[in-house]
C-alpha positions in Angstrom: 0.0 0.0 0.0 1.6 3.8 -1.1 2.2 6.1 1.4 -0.5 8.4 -0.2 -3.2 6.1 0.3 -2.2 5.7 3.9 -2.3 9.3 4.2 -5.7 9.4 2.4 -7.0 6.5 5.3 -5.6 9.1 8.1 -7.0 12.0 7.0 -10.3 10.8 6.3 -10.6 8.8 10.1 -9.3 12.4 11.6 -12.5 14.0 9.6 -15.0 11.7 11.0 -13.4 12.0 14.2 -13.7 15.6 13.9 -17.3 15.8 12.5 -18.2 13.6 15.8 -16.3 16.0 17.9 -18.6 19.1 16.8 -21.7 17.0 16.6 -21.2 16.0 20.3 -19.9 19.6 21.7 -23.2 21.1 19.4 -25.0 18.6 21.5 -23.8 19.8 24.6 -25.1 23.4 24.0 -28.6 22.2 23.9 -29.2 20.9 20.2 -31.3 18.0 19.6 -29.0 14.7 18.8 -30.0 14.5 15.0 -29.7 18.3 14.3 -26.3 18.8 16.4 -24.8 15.8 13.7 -26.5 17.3 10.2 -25.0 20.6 11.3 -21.6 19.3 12.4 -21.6 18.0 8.5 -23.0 20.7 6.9 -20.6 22.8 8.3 -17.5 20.4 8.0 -18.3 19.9 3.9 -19.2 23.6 4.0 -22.3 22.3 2.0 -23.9 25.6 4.5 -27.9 24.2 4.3 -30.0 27.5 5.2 -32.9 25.8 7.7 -34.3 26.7 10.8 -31.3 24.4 13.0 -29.1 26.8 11.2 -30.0 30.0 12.3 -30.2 28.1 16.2 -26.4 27.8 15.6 -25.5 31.2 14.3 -27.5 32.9 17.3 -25.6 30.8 19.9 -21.9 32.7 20.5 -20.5 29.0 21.5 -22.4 27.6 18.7 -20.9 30.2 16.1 -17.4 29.1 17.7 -18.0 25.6 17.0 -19.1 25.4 13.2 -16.2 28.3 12.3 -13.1 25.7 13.5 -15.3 22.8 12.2 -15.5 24.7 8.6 -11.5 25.3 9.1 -10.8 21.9 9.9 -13.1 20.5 6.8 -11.5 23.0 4.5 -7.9 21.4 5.4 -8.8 17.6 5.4 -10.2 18.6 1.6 -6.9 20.0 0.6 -5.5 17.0 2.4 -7.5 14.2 0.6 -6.8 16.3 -2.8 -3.3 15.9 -2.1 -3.3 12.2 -1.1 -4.9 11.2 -4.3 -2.9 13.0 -6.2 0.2 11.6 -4.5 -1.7 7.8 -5.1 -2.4 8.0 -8.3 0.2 9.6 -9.9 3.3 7.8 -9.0 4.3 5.2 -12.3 2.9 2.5 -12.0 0.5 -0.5 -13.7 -3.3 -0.3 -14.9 -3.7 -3.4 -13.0 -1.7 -2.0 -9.7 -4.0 1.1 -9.9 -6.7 -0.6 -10.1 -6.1 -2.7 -7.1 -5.1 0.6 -4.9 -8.4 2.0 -5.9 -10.3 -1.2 -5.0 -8.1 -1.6 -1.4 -8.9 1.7 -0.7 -12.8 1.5 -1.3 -12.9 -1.6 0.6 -10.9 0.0 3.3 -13.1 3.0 3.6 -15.9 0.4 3.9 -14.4 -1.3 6.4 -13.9 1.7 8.2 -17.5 3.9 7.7 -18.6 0.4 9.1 -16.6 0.2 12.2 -17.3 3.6 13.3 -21.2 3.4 12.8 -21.1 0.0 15.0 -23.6 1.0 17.6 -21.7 0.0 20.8 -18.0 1.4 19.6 -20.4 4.9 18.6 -21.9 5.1 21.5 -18.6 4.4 23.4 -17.2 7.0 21.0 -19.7 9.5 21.8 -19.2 9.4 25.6 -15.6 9.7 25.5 -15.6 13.0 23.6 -18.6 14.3 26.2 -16.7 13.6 28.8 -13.6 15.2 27.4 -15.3 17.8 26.5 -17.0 18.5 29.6 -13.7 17.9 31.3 -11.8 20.8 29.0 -14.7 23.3 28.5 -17.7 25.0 29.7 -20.4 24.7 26.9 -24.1 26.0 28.4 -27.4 24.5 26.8 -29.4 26.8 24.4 -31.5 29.4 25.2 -35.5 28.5 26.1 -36.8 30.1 22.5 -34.4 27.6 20.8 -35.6 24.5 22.6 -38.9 25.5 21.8 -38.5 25.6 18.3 -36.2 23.0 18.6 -38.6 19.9 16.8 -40.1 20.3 13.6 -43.1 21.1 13.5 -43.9 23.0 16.8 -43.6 26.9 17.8 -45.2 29.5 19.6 -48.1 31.0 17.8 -51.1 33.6 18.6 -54.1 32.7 17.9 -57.6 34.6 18.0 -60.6 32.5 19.3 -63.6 32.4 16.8 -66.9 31.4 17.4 -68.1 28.1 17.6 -64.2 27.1 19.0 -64.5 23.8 21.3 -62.6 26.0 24.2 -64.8 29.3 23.9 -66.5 29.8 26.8 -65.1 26.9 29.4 -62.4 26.7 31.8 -59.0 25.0 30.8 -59.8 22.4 33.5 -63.1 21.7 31.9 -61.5 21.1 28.3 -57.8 20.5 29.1 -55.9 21.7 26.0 -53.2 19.7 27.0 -54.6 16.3 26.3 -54.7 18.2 22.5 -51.5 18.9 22.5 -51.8 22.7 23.0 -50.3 24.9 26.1 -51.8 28.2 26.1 -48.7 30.2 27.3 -51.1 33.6 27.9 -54.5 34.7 27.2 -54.8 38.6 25.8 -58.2 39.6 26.2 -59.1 43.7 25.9 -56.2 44.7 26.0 -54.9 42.6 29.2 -52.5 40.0 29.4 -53.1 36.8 31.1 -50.0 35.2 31.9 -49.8 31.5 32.5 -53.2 30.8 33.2 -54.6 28.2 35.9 -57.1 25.9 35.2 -60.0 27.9 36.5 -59.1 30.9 33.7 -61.6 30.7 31.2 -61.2 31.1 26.8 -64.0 33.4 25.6 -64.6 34.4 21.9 -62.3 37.1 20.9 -59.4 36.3 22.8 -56.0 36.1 21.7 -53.8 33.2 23.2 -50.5 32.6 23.0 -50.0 28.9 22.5 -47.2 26.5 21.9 -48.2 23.5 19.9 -48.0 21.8 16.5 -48.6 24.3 14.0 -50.4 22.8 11.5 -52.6 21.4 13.9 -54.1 24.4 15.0 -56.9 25.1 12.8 -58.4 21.9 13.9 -58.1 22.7 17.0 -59.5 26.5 16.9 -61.3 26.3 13.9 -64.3 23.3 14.5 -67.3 26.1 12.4 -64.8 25.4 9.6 -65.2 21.6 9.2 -68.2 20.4 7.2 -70.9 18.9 8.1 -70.8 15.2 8.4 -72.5 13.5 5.9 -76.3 11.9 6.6 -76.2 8.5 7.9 -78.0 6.3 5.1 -81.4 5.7 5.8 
């Protein structure tokens, strides 16, 4: 095996060391396991994917700190596997030698993607660098907006109550949004604000709350004059 391709196997095990690294320390600072890894690789291939996770990480100072040295460090391992193919494949030598570097190293980098996806060496991976981590710095959890937003789907919204809503009129211990899915953060009613109301506050037409829930499931929720009539039961 050429030096070049051993240098290719080197660099590409520190990158997916490194990629772990940031997807761990991202972790730390509050983001959810799946989103701290897709934007430890984003910004490692600098492929720089514009979504919601993203701006979590560019309004987080430690966050920010994290992606820069992680779009550094990708940067130099893609000059360094550039180079180490280069070196590989350019020295004189046989079609068929080529051939078999080219198949050795594709079944190496098998081998290896393989080995480091192995759930119990991952997970044994992944606590090592926490606890390193933990050990050498002081990374703080995200901010309560970003864990809020944090799975897809769910935010803060305000809506108005309309007529006919299944909460108009009734306490929030008669209808208990909650077992819908919805937490009414605040009521605005006439100009008032409501904060965190108890079960004996009442929802009356008109009112403005201030809910966190899945979004698209709110005009079910707020909106039952909307839905049409069920159909006649056949006679």
């Amino acid at each position: 095996m050429s030096l070049g391709i051993v240098a290719l196997l080197v660099t590409v095990v520190v990158s997916i060391m490194a990629v772990r690294v940031g997807a761990v320390a991202l972790e730390l600072t509050g983001l959810e396991h799946s989103v701290a890894r897709f934007q430890a690789l984003s910004a490692f291939t600098g492929t720089g994917f514009t979504t919601r996770e993203a701006e979590e990480v560019v309004g987080h100072a430690q966050r920010r700190r994290i992606v820069s040295l992680l779009i550094l460090v990708g940067n130099a391992g893609l000059a360094a596997i550039i180079a180490s193919l280069v070196y590989s494949f350019t020295e004189p030598a046989a079609a068929v030698l080529v051939l078999l570097q080219i198949t050795a190293l594709l079944l190496l980098l098998y081998l290896l993607y393989q080995l480091l996806i192995w759930p119990r060496l991952s997970q044994r991976i992944d606590q090592a660098i926490k606890h390193q981590l933990q050990q050498r710095t002081q990374l703080t959890s995200a901010q309560i907006q970003e864990l809020l937003q944090q799975s897809e789907g769910w935010g803060i919204a305000r809506v108005e109550v309309p007529a006919g809503c299944r909460f108009a009129g009734q306490t929030l211990a008669a209808t208990r949004p909650r077992d819908h899915g919805l937490l009414i953060v605040a009521i605005e009613r006439e100009g008032q604000l409501i904060p965190s109301p108890k079960g004996t506050d009442s929802v009356q037409v008109g009112d403005r709350l201030v809910v966190y829930a899945q979004l698209d499931q709110l005009p079910d929720l707020f909106h039952d004059q909307l839905r049409p009539p069920a159909a006649p039961s056949p006679t």
